[in-house]
C-alpha positions, 0 to 999 in steps of 0.5 A, a space after each residue: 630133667 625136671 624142675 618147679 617153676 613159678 609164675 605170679 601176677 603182680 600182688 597176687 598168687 601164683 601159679 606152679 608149672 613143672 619144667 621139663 627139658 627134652 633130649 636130642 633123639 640121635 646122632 650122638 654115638 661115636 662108636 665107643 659104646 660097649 655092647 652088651 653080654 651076647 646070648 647066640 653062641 660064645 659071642 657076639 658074631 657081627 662080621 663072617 666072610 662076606 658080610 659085616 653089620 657094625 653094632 654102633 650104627 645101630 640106631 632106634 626111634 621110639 614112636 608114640 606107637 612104634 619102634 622103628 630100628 635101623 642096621 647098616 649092613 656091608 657087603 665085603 665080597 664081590 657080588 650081592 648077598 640076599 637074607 633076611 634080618 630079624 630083630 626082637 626087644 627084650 627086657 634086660 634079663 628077661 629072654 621074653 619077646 616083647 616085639 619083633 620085626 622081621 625083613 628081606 634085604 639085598 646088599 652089594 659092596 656099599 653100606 646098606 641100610 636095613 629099617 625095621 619097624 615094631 609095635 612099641 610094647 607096654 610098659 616102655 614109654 617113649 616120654 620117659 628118657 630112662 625107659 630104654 636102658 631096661 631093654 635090649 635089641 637082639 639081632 640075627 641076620 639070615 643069608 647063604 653064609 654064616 648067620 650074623 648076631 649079636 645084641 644092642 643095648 636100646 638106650 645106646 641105640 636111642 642115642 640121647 644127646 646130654 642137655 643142660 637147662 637153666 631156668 628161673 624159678 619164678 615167672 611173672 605174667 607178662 614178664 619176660 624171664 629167660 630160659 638158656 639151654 646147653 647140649 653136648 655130645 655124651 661122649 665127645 664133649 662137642 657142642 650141638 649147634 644148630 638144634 630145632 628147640 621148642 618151648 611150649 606149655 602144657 595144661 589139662 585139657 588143652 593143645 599145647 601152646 607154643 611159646 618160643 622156637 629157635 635154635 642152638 648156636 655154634 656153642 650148643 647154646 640157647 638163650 630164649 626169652 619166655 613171656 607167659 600172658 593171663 590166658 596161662 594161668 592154671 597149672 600144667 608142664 612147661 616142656 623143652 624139646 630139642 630134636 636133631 634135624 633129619 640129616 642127623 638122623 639114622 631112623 625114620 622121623 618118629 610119627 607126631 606125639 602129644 606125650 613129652 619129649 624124653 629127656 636126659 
């Protein structure tokens, strides 16, 4: 989300940032998504005899450069299973290959996860929150039994978590104006606590600055006190980046990015 905010010196003029409120990347599906119209066959075939994939844990990563997408496959008879899992992007609608990525796996009788990684494609930017749901992932696992396949939606696969942010309009120069942040989970209501947040602004031709860092409570709550000096006067984004912590996340970590964080 987005908003115009405004920053004055004392009896002069003032200065005009865009606000920008970022999302958590993962972590917020509860398994109740519905997938998408199937393509392979008369349906999705996420489960045969002796291997099963659940849709729902299918997790995605969006890169500054790459697209990195995890499955969870489990091994429902005795002994191991050998294969191969290929997954390519799509756009909605559209059956052409925008990216694709390709590996060998091994799975016993425990989950095991599969990670693969594309070059993200035109068109599909990582800073944009609403990019992803014109996308679909389709699966196809290959191994001695019968295949597995079936097609994920790349917004449920990104799993974006909801946030709310709460903001004055104005902010003076060298006086302190309070930012507050709330995130929930989409689906559940639950609040998000201990969530890394950043708060940073952004201007042409210049590294971000850094202006707070902290996290939410236990209610999904933020509070953060914004001060922004003289050196920050000029135009630029004030950016909000809420990001779930590593042991949350189902996708490799995405690579360091200068673009804005998505948002919900």
């Amino acid at each position: 989300m987005a908003r115009t905010a405004r920053i004055r010196r004392r009896g002069t003029r003032f200065i005009r940032y865009g606000l920008i409120a970022a999302m958590a990347l993962t972590g917020c599906d509860d398994g109740t998504s519905t997938r998408t119209p199937p393509t392979d066959g008369p349906g999705d075939q996420p489960a045969v005899a002796g291997l099963s994939l659940d849709e729902t844990q299918i997790a995605a990563v969006l890169g500054e450069r790459d697209l990195n997408v995890r499955l969870s496959l489990h091994r429902t008879r005795a002994g191991q299973a050998a294969g191969t899992v290929h997954v390519q992007l799509e756009r909605l609608g559209d059956e052409a290959v925008l990216a694709q990525a390709e590996v060998p796996f091994t799975a016993d009788a425990a989950d095991v996860p599969v990670d693969l990684s594309m070059a993200l494609p035109e068109g599909l930017d990582a800073a944009d929150p609403s990019a992803p749901a014109s996308y679909v992932l389709r699966y196809r696992v290959e191994w001695d039994g019968a295949p597995i396949w079936g097609r994920r939606s790349l917004f449920a696969a990104v799993q974006l978590a909801e946030t709310q942010l709460l903001a004055n309009d104005t902010f003076q120069v060298d006086v302190p104006s309070y930012l507050r942040l709330l995130t929930r989970d989409p689906r559940t209501g639950a609040a998000l606590g201990d969530l890394p947040v950043t708060v940073s602004l952004i201007q042409v031709n210049s590294d971000p600055v850094l202006l707070y860092t902290g996290k939410t409570d236990a209610f999904g709550e933020l509070a953060a006190a914004i001060r922004a000096g003289e050196a920050l006067v000029g135009e630029g984004e004030l950016v909000v980046r809420v990001e779930t912590p590593p042991a949350r996340r189902r996708c490799a970590p995405r690579s360091p990015s200068s673009a804005p964080p998505r948002s919900s």
